[in-house]
N, C-alpha and C positions, 0 to 999 in steps of 0.2 A: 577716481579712486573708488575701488568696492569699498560698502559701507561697513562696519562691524557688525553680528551679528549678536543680539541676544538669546541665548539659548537656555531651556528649564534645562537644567541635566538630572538632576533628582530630586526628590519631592517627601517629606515624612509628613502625617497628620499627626499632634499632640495630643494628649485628654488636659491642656492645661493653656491659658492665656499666657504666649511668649512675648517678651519685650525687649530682649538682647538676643544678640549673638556674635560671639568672638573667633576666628579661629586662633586655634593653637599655634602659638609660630614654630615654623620648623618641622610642619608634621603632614598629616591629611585628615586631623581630627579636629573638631572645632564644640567648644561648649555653649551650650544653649537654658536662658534662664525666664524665668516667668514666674507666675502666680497659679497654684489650684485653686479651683472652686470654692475649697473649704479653708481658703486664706494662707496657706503655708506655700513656701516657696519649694521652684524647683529647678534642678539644676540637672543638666547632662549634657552627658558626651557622647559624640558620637565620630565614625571615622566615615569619609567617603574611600569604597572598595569597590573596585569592578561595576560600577556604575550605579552602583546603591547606597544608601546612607547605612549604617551598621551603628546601633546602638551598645555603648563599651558600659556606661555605667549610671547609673540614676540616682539620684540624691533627692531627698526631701529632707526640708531646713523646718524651722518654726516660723517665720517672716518671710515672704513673698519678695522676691529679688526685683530690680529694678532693670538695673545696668552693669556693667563691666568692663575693666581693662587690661589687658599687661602690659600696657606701657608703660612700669614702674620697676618690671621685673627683668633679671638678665635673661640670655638665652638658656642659660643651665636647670635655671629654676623654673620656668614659666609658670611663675606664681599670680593667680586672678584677683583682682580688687574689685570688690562690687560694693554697690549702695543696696540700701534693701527700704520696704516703706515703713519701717522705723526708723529711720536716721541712722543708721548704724553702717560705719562703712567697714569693709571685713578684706583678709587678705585669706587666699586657700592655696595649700600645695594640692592640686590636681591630680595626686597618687593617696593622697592619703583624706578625703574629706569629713571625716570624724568630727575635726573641728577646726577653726579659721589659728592660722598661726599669727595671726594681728586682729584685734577687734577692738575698736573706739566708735564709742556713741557721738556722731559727728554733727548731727542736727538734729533739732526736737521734730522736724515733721519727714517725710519720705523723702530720699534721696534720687534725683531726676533723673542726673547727668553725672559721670565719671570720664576724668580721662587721667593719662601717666604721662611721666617722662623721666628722661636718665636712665631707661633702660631697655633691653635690646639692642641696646649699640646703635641708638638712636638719641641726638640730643648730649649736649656735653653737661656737666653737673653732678646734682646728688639725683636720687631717683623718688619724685614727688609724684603726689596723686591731690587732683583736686576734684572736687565734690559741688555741685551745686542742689539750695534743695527751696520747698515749696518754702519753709519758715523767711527765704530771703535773702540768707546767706552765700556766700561760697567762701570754703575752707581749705586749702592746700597744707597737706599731711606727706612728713619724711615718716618709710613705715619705720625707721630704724629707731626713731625717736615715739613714747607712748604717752598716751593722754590729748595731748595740748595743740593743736594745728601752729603748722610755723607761721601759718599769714589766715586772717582772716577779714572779707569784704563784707560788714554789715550795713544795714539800714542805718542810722544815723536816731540816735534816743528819741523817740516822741515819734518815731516816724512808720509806715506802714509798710513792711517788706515786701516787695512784691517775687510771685512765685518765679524762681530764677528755671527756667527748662533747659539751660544748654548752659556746657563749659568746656575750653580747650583752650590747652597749651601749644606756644608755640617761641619764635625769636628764641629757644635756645643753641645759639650756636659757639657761645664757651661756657664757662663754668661760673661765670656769674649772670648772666644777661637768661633773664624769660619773663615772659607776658601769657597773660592769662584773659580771652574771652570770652562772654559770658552775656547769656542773654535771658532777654525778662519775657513775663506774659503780656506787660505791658508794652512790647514792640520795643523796650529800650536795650539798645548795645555797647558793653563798657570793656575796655582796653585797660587793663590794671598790668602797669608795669611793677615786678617785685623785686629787683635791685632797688626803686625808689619807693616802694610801697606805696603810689599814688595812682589815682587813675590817668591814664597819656591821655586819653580821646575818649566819648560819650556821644552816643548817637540815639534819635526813636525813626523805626520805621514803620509806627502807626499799625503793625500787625503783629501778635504773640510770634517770641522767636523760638520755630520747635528746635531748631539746631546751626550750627556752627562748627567750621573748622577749618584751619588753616591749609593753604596748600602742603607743608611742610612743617615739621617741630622743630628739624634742627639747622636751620637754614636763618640767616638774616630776612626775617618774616619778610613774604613777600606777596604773597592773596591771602584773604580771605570769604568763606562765600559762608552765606546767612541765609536760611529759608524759614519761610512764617506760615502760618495759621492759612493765610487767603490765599493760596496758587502761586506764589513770586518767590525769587531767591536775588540775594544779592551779591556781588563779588566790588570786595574794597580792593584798589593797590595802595599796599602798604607800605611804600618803597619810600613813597614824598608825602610829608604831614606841612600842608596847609595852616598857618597860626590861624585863623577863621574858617576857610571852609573845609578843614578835616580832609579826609580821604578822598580821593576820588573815586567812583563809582558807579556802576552798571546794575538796571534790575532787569528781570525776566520772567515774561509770566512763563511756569513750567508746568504746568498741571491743572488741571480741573478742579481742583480742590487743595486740601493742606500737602505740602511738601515738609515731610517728616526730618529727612537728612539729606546732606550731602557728604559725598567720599570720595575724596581724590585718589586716583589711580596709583600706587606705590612707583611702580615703574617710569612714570612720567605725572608731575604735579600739574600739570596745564589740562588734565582728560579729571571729569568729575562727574561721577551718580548721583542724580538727584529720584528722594524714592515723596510716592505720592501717595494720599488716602485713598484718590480710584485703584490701589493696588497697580498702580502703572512704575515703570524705571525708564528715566530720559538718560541718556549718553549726551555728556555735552566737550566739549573742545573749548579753551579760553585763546585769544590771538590777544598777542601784545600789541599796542598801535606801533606806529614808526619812529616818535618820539613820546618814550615815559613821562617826560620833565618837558614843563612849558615855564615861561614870565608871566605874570599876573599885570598888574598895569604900575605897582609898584616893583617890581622885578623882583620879587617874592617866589622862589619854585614852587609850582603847584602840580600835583599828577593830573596823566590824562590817563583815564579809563580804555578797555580796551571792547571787546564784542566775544561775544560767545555762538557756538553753531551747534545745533542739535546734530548728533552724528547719527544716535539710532533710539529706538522709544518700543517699551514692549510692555503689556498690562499681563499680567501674571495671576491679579486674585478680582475677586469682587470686594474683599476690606482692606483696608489700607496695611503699606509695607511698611511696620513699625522700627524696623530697622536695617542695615546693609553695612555687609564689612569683605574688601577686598582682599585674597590671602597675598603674606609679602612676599612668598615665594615663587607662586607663580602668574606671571602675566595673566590677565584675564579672567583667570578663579575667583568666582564671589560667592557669598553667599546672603541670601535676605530672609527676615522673618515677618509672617503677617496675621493678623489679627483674625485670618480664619483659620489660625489655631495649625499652622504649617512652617515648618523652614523647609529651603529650597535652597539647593547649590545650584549656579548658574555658571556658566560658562558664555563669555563675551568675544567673540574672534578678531584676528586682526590688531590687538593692543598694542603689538609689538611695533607696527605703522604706522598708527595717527600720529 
């Protein structure tokens, strides 16, 4: 089989430290968020045209943006939710940026991690946004509803939060059933179902979780992969919960250093980008074993883990790729942003394949 190709297809330099970047669904224009130098935030869009990036619009905020999603939003509006390093999480119409048409103070320190669901026509439900941030917490917010988050995961009175870096939704696949998880600096990872409002599963992998995400949101949860601080990522199947030994599980060293995120391919949830501090992107493939489901000694179902295969691996910057978002329209279109101060649209060949 040829192998995929990673390709740079265009390349912009910022005057600003980038931290997100989303594309726009439904378009060839994607928003790009960061921090200036002199601490205010900033926002823009831009379109990829004839093989170049094209700047449409530029925003500076008073707060330094964090992250962002529209996973919350329908296709009509493709309205952005970002966290910013005040705690404040914000919703923007993307034609009119004057002022956020949602704003709630969601955590007293910077907000990490964002993601959405219930909308794009993804995920059955209301359309929520959860937020994780350094104070500890994680908050999931109907924007329809103002002030008061519907669910909130705190530390426990007397106890010391630990900086939450990563959160996502997923298991919605009707209108009551979703899970949310979410990882710490302290390598710990917590499965909070919110039909029950309790945590399902609790795991430590011994290294800060910089990210997480489910193969899928609107699916009867089925992977998940987790990447830390020290070179590894790991992938749960989430299919069969073990009463003691929790998930089944696969790790992989991917990188030479921290593994920032992973992103599963839209087109196909078993193909996954893992981005690394060497500014490197590994392409990887997940195989299912022959059998999911095993007997334990009690005849207890327990999962078997499956194998991962490096498909293609390409280094793009000398600082690390702070972030990566696959577009849902077309096979293979991505884009990543990195810490020497660039986003870059990439083009990956062959998706349609693996």
């Amino acid at each position: 089989m040829d192998k995929p190709q990673i390709i740079s297809h265009a390349q912009k330099s910022l005057n600003y430290t980038v931290f997100d970047a989303k594309w726009i669904p439904s378009s060839a224009r994607f928003v790009v968020l960061g921090n200036h130098a002199r601490g205010t935030g900033a926002m823009q869009i831009y379109e990829v045209s004839h093989g170049d990036i094209k700047l449409l619009k530029d925003v500076e905020k008073k707060t330094a943006f964090k992250c962002g999603t529209f996973g919350a939003s329908s296709l009509q509006q493709r309205y952005l939710a970002t966290g910013d390093f005040e705690g404040k999480m914000m919703i923007w119409d993307l034609e009119n940026t004057d002022r956020p048409i949602y704003s709630v103070k969601a955590h007293s320190q910077i907000i990490n991690a964002i993601d959405g669901v219930g909308g794009l026509g993804i995920g059955e439900g209301a359309p929520e946004i959860v937020t994780g941030s350094r104070d500890g917490s994680v908050c999931v917010w109907d924007p329809r509803q103002k002030e008061k988050p519907v669910a909130q995961m705190s530390p426990a009175e007397g106890q010391e939060g630990r900086d939450c870096w990563a959160v996502a939704f997923g298991n919605a696949y009707n209108a009551s059933e979703c899970m949310i998880a979410a990882g710490y600096d302290n390598g710990d990872v917590k499965l909070f179902d919110l039909k029950k409002m309790a945590v399902q599963w609790e795991t430590n992998i011994k290294n800060g979780v910089c990210g997480l995400e489910f193969d899928r949101k609107d699916i009867l949860m089925n992977k998940l992969v987790v990447t830390t601080l020290e070179s590894k990522f790991h992938v749960y199947d989430l299919r069969t919960q073990h009463p003691d030994k929790g998930f089944a599980s696969l790790s992989e060293k991917a990188h030479k250093s921290t593994v920032w995120c992973a992103r599963h391919l839209p087109q196909n949830r078993d193909v996954f980008m893992t981005c690394g501090g060497s500014g490197t992107l590994n392409l990887w493939k997940y195989s299912y074993p022959a059998k999911r489901v095993e007997k334990d000694g009690n005849e207890l179902d327990m999962g078997v883990a499956g194998s991962v295969m490096l498909l293609q691996n390409a280094t793009l910057s000398q600082q690390p790729i702070s972030s990566f978002d696959w577009s849902p329209d077309k096979a293979g279109l991505c884009l990543c942003t990195s810490f020497d101060q660039s986003v870059r649209v990439i083009v990956v060949t062959k998706m349609n394949k693996v």
